[in-house]
C-alpha positions as CSV (number, residue, x, y, z in Angstrom):
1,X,23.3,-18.6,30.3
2,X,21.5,-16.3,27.7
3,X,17.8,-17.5,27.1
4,X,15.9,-15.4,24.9
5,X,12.3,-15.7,24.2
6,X,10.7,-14.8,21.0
7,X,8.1,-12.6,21.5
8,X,4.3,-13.5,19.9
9,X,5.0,-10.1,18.1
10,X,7.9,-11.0,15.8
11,X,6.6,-14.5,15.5
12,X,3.5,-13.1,13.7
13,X,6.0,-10.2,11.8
14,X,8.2,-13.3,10.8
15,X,5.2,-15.4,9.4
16,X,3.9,-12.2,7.8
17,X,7.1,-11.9,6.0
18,X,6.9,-15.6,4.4
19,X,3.5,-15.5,3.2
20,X,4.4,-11.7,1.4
21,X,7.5,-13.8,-0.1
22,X,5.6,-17.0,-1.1
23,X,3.0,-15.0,-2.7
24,X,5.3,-12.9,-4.6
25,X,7.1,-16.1,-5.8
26,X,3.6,-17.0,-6.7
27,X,2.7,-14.3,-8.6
28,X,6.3,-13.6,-10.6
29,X,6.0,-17.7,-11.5
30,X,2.6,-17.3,-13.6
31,X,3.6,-14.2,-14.8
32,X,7.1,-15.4,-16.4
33,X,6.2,-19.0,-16.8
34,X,2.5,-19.2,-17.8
35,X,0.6,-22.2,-18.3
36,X,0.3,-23.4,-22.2
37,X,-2.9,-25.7,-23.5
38,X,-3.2,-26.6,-26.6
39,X,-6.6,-28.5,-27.9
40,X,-6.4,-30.4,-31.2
41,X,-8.9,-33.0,-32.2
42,X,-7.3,-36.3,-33.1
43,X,-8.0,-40.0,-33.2
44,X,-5.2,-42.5,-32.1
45,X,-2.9,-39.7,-31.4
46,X,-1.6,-38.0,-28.9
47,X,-0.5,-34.2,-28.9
48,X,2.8,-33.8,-26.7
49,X,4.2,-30.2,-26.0
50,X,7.6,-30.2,-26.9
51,X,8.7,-27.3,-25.1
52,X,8.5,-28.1,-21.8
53,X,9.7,-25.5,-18.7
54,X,12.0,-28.0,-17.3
55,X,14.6,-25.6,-17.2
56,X,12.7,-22.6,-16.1
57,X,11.2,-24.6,-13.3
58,X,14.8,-25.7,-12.1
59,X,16.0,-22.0,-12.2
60,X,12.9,-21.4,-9.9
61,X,13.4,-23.7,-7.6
62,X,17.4,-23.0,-7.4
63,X,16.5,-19.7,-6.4
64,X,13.5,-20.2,-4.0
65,X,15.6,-22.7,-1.9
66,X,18.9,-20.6,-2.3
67,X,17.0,-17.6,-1.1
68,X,15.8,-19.7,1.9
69,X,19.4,-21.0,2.3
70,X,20.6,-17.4,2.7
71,X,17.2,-15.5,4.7
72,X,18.2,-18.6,7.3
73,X,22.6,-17.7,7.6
74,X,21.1,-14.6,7.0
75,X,19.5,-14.9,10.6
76,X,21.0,-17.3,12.0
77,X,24.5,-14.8,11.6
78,X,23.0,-11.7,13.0
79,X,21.3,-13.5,15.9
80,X,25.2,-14.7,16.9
81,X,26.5,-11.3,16.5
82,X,23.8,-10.4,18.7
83,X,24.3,-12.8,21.2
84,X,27.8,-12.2,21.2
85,X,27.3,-8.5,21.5
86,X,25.3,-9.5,24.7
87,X,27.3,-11.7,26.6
88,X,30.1,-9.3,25.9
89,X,28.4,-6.5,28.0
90,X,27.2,-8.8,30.6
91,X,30.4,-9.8,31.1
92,X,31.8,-6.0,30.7
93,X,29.1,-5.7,33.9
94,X,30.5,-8.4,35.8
95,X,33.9,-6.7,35.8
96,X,32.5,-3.4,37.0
């Protein structure tokens, strides 16, 4: 049986990668979808914004958790092939 272990170097090259794409999700967010206050003196009533981001949010979050969807297949695909590619030459050994 194939046991590989994850060395402490591409743990920390893996979390590395997350917090660059988390912050770059940030950072495109505020900059396409920035906050809007609006201030208005008014007694008994209340000042709604009706356009709302609803939409904008949900495109967001489609693609954040699409884009996690496929890094994970992404990985989880190459670490088969890889796996695969092993236990083919281990068992091309064996023969010899």
């Amino acid at each position: 049986m194939y046991i590989e272990v994850i060395s402490m170097a591409s743990c920390k090259r893996i979390t590395l990668l997350w917090l660059i794409l988390f912050s770059i999700g940030i950072i495109f967010s505020s900059y396409f979808f920035p906050l809007q206050v609006k201030a208005e003196i008014q007694l008994g009533t209340t000042v709604v914004d009706t356009q709302s981001n609803g939409l904008g949010l949900l495109i967001w979050t489609v693609i954040i958790v699409g884009g996690c969807i496929g890094i994970t297949l992404s990985y989880v695909s190459w670490r088969k092939y890889k796996g695969e590619k092993n236990k083919k030459m281990q068992k091309d050994d064996l023969v010899d």
